[in-house]
MARVEXDREN-157593 format. One line per 2 residues: number of its first residue (from 0); their letters; for each residue x, y, z of N, C-alpha, C. Coordinates in steps of 0.02 Angstrom, whole numbers. Each point is the difference from the previous one (the first is absolute). Layout:
BEGIN
NUM	a	X/Y/Z/X/Y/Z/X/Y/Z  ...
***
This chain:
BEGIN
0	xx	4197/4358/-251/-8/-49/54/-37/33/59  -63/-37/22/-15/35/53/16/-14/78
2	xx	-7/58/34/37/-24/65/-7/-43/42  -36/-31/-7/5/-78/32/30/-40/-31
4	xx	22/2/-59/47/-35/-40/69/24/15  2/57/11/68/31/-9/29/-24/72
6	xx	-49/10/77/6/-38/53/49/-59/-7  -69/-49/-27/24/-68/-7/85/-15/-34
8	xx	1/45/-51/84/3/-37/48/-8/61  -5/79/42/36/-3/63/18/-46/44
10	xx	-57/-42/1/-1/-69/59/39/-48/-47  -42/-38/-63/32/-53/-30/84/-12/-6
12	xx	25/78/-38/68/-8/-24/57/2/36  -10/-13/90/48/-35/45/13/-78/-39
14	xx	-29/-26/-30/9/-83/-23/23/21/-43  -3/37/-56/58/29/-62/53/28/31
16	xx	0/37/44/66/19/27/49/-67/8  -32/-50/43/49/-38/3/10/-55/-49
18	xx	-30/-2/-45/4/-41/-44/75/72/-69  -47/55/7/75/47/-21/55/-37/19
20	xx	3/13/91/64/2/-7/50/-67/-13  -50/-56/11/35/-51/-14/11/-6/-96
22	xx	-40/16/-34/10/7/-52/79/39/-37  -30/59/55/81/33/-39/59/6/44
24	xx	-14/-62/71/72/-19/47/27/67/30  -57/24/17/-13/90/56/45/-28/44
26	xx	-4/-36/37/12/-26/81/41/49/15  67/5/-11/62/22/28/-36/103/-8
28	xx	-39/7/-12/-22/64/17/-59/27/55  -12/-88/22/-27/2/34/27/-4/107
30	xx	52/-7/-14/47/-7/45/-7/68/50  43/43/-16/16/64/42/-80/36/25
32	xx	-60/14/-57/-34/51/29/-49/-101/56  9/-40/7/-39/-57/16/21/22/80
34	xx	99/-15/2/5/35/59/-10/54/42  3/44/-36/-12/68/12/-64/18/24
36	xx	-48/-44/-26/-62/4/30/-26/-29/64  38/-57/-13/6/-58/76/27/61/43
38	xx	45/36/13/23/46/56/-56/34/-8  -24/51/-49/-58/61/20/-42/-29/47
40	xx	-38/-71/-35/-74/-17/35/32/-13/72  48/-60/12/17/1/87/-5/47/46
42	xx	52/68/-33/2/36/58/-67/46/-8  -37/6/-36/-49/42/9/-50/-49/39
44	xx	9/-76/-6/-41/-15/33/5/-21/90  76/1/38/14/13/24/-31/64/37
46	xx	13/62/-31/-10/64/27/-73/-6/7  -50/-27/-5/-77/-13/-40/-18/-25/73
48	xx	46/-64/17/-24/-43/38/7/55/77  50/13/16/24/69/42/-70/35/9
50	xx	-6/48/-61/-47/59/-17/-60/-26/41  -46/-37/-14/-52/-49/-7/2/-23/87
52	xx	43/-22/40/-1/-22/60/-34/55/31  68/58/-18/6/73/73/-91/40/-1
54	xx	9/1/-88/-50/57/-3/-88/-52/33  -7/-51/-17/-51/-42/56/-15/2/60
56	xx	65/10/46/22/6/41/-24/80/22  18/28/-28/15/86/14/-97/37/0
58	xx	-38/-37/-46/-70/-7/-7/-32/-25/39  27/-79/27/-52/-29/36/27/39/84
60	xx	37/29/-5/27/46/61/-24/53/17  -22/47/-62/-23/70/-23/-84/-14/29
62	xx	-38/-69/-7/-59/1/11/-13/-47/64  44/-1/23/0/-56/65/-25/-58/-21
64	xx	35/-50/-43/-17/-79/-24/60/-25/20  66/11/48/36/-39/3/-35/-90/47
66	xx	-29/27/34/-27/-73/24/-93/9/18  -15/-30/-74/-68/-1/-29/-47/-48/84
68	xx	-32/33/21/-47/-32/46/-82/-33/-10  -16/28/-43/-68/-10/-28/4/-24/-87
70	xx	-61/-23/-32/-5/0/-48/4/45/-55  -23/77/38/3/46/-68/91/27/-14
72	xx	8/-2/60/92/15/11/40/-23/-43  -22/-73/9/42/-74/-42/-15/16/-69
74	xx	-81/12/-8/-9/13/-62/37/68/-56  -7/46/54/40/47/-28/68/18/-13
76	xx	47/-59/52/67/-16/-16/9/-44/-61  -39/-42/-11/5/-26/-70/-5/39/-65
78	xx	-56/57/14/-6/33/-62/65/33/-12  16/25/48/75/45/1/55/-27/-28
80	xx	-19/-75/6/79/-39/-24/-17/-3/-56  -63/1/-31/-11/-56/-54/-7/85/-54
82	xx	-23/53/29/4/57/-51/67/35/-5  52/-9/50/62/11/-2/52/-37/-31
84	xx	-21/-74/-4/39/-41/-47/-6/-1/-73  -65/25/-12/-32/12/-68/26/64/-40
86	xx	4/53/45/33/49/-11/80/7/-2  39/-58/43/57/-2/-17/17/-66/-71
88	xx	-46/-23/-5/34/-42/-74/6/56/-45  -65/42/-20/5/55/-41/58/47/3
90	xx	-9/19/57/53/45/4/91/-51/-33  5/-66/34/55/-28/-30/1/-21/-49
92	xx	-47/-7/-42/-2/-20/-76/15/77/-33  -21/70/22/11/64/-26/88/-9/29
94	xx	28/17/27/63/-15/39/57/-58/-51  -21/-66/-18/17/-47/-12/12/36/-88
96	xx	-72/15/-14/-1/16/-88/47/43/-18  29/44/25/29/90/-9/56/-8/22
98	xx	29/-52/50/62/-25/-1/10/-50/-58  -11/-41/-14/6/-54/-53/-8/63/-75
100	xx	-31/29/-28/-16/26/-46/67/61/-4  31/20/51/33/56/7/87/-47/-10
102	xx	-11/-37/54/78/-41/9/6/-68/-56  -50/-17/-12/23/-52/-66/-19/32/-80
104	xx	-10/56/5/-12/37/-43/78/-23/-90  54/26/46/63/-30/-66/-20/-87/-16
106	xx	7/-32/57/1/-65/-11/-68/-24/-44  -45/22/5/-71/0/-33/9/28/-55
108	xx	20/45/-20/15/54/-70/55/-65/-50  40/-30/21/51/-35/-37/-64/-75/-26
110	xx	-40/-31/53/-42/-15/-25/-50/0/-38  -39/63/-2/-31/40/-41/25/1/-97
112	xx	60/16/33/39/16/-66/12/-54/-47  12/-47/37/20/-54/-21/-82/-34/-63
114	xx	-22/-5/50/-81/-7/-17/-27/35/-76  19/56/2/-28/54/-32/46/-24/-78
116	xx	73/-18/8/41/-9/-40/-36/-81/-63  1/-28/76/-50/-97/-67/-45/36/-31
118	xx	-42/63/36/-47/-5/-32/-8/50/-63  48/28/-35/21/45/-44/76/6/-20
120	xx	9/-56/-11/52/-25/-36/58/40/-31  -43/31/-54/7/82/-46/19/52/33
122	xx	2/19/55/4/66/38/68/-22/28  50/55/-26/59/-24/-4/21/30/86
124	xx	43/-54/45/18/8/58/55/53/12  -12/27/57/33/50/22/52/10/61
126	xx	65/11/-8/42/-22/71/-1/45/43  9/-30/41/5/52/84/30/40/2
128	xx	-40/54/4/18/74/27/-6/12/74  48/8/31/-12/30/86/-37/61/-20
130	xx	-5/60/-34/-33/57/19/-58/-22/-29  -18/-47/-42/-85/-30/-7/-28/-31/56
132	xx	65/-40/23/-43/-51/59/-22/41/46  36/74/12/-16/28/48/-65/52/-5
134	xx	3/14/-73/-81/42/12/-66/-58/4  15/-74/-50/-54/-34/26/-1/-19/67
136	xx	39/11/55/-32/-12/73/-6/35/29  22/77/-29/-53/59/29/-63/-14/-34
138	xx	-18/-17/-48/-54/4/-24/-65/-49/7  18/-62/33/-14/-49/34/-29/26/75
140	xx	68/54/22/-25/-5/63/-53/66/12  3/43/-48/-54/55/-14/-70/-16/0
142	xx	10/-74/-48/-76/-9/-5/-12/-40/60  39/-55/37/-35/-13/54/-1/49/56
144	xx	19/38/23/-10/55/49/-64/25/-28  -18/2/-52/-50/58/-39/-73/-64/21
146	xx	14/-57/-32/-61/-50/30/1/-13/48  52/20/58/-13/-28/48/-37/36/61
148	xx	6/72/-36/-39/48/43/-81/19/-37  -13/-9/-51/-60/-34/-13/-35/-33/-1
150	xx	33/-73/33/-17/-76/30/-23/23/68  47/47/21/-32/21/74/-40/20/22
152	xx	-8/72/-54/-60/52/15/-68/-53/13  -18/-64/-57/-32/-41/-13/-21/-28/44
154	xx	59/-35/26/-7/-77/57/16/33/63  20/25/29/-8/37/67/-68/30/32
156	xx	-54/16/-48/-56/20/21/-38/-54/2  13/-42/-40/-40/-83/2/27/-39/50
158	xx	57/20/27/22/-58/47/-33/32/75  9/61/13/-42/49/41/-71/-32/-7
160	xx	-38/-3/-33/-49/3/-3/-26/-88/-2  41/-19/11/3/-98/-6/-20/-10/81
162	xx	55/38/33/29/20/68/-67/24/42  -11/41/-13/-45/32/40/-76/-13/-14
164	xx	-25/-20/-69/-62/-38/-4/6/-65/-2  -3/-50/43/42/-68/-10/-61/-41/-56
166	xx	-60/42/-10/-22/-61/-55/-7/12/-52  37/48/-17/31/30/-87/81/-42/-3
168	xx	22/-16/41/68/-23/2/-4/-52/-52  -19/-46/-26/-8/-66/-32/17/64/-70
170	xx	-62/29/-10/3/22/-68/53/66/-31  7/36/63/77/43/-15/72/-8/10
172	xx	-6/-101/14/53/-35/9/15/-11/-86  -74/-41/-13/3/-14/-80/49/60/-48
174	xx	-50/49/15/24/51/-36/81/46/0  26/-8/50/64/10/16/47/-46/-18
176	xx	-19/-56/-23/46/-44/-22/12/-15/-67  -79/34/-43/-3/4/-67/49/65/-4
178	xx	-8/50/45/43/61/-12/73/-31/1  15/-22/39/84/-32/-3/24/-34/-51
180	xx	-51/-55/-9/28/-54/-69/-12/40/-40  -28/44/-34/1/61/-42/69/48/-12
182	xx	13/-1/51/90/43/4/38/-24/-11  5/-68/22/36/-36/6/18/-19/-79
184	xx	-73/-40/-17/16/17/-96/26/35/-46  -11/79/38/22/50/-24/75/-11/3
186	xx	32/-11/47/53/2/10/63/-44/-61  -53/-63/1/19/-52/-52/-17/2/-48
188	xx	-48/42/-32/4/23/-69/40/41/-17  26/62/40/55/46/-2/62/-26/-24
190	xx	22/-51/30/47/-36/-15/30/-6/-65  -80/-17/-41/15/-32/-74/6/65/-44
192	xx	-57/71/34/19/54/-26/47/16/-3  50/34/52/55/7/11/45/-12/-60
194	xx	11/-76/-29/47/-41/-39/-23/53/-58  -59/2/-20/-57/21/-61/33/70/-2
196	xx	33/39/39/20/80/57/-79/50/-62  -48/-47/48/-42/45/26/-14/55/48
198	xx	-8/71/-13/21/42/43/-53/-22/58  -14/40/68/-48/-12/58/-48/3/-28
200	xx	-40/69/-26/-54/11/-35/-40/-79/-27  61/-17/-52/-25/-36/-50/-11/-68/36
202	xx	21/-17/47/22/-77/32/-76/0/46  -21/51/30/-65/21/37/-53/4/-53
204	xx	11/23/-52/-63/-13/-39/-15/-92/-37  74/-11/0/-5/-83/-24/-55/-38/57
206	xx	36/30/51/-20/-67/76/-83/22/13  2/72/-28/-89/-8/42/-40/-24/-68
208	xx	31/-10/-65/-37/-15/-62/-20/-91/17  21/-16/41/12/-66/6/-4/-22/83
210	xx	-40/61/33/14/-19/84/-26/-73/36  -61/-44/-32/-16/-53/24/46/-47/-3
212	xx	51/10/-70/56/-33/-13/60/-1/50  0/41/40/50/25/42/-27/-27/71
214	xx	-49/10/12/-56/-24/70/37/-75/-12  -15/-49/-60/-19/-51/-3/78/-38/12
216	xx	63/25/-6/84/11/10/-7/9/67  -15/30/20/45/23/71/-86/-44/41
218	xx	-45/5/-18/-25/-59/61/19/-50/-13  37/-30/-57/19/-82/-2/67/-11/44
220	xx	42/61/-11/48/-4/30/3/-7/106  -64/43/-4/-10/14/78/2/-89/14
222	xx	-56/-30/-24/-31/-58/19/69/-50/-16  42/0/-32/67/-35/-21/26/-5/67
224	xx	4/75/7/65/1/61/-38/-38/72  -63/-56/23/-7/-17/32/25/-64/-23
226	xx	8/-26/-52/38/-65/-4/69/-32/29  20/-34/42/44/29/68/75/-15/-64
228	xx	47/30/10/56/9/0/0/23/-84  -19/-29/-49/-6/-2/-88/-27/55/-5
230	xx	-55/5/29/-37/91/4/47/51/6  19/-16/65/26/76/2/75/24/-42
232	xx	27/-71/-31/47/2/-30/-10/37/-64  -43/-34/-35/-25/3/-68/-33/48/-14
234	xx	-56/28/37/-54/41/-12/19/54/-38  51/38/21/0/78/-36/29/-10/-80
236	xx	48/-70/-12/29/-3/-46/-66/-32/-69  -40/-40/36/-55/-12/-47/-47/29/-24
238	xx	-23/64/54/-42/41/4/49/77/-54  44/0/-12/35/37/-54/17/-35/-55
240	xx	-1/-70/1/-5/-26/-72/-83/6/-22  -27/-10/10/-94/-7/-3/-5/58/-15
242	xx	18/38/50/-30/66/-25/32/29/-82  76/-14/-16/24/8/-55/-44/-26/-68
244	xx	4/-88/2/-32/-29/-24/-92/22/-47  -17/36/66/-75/18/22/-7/67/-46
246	xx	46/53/3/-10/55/-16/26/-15/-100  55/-27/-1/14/-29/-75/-56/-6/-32
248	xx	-49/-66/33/-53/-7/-29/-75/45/-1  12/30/40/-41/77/-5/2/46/-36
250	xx	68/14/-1/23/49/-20/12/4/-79  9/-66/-24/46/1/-75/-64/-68/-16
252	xx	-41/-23/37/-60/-41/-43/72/-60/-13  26/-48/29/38/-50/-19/-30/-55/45
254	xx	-1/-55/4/11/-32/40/63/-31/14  38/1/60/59/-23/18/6/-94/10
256	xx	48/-11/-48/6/-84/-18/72/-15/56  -1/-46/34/31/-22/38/14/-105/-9
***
């Protein structure tokens, strides 16, 4: 499959997700990580809204724009808001992802699992171990600390550089957000590894064998979570069925019947 196909997989199979879950009557697993997410996004967006006031403030202070007198003044207090607000969605979508990926991590894994189970029938189920559950969320949280400081090295020099050349900003906005919905995939393909107990190694070579596939997950999901209240409920739980779904059919050449 080539990667514009493999893309497109990523985007389409949010409508298989939910056609999954109504198929195999998911709902009630959709409950706990739905809430759980409703709290992350609030208060981070809360703290966002905060962040975003002072630091405007603290800039248009730093360069004497608190009360713009002329046109270039005015003009340049706008850029400040408008490259500072740009820089804080990023920064809260990086913020927003690494909490959600880190703290709904169990609640997402039971989904995962679940998922992984319709779709291999044969693979005989396994009961809960506390000393399993506990190395898969060290191991969960290994690899996101591990992407998340390679997401950085990445997007921190692009957001710098958004910042300070304001007419590269458009295009190292683009590109910083392909870097995120990229992690973010990662994150939700992990998931299905995990169940698979794919070691790190092996779960990193799956996700970059298939990275447009992963881009194409976590930007559907980004663009979800603007749908007001269903978004932000739903998003992470669809965006880990899809991605399950997604990698099945990658991975093992099936197509998934729902």
């Amino acid at each position: 499959m080539n990667p514009f196909k493999k893309f497109l997989l990523g985007v389409r199979l949010y409508g298989k997700a939910f056609s999954f879950t109504k198929e195999h009557n998911l709902w009630k697993y959709h409950l706990l990580p739905a809430f759980l997410n409703l709290v992350i996004f609030l208060s981070v967006g809360v703290l966002g809204y905060y962040f975003v006031g002072d630091t405007i403030d603290w800039l248009e202070s730093l360069v004497g724009l608190e009360n713009p007198e002329n046109w270039w003044q005015k003009g340049l207090s706008y850029l400040v808001i408008f490259l500072v607000s740009v820089a804080s969605v990023l920064i809260y979508l990086k913020l927003y992802k690494y909490l959600m990926l880190i703290l709904l991590a169990p609640a997402l894994s039971i989904v995962a699992a679940k998922v992984q189970e319709i779709l291999h029938p044969d693979r005989p189920n396994e009961e809960f171990q506390f000393p399993q559950f506990v190395s898969d969320l060290k191991r969960g949280l290994t690899i996101s600390l591990t992407n998340l400081a390679i997401e950085l090295g990445i997007t921190i020099p692009l957001i710098l550089l958004g910042i300070f050349v304001s007419f590269l900003s458009p295009f190292t906005t683009i590109i910083v957000i392909l870097v995120e919905s990229y992690f973010l995939g990662f994150g939700m393909i992990d998931l299905r590894n995990e169940f698979m107990k794919l070691g790190v190694k092996e779960s990193r070579e799956t996700v970059k064998k298939h990275r447009p596939f992963a881009v194409g997950v976590g930007l559907t999901m980004y663009l979800m979570i603007l749908i007001p209240v269903l978004g932000i409920l739903f998003a992470p739980i669809w965006a880990c069925i899809s991605a399950g779904l997604g990698i099945y059919e990658l991975e093992e050449g099936s197509v998934t019947e729902v």
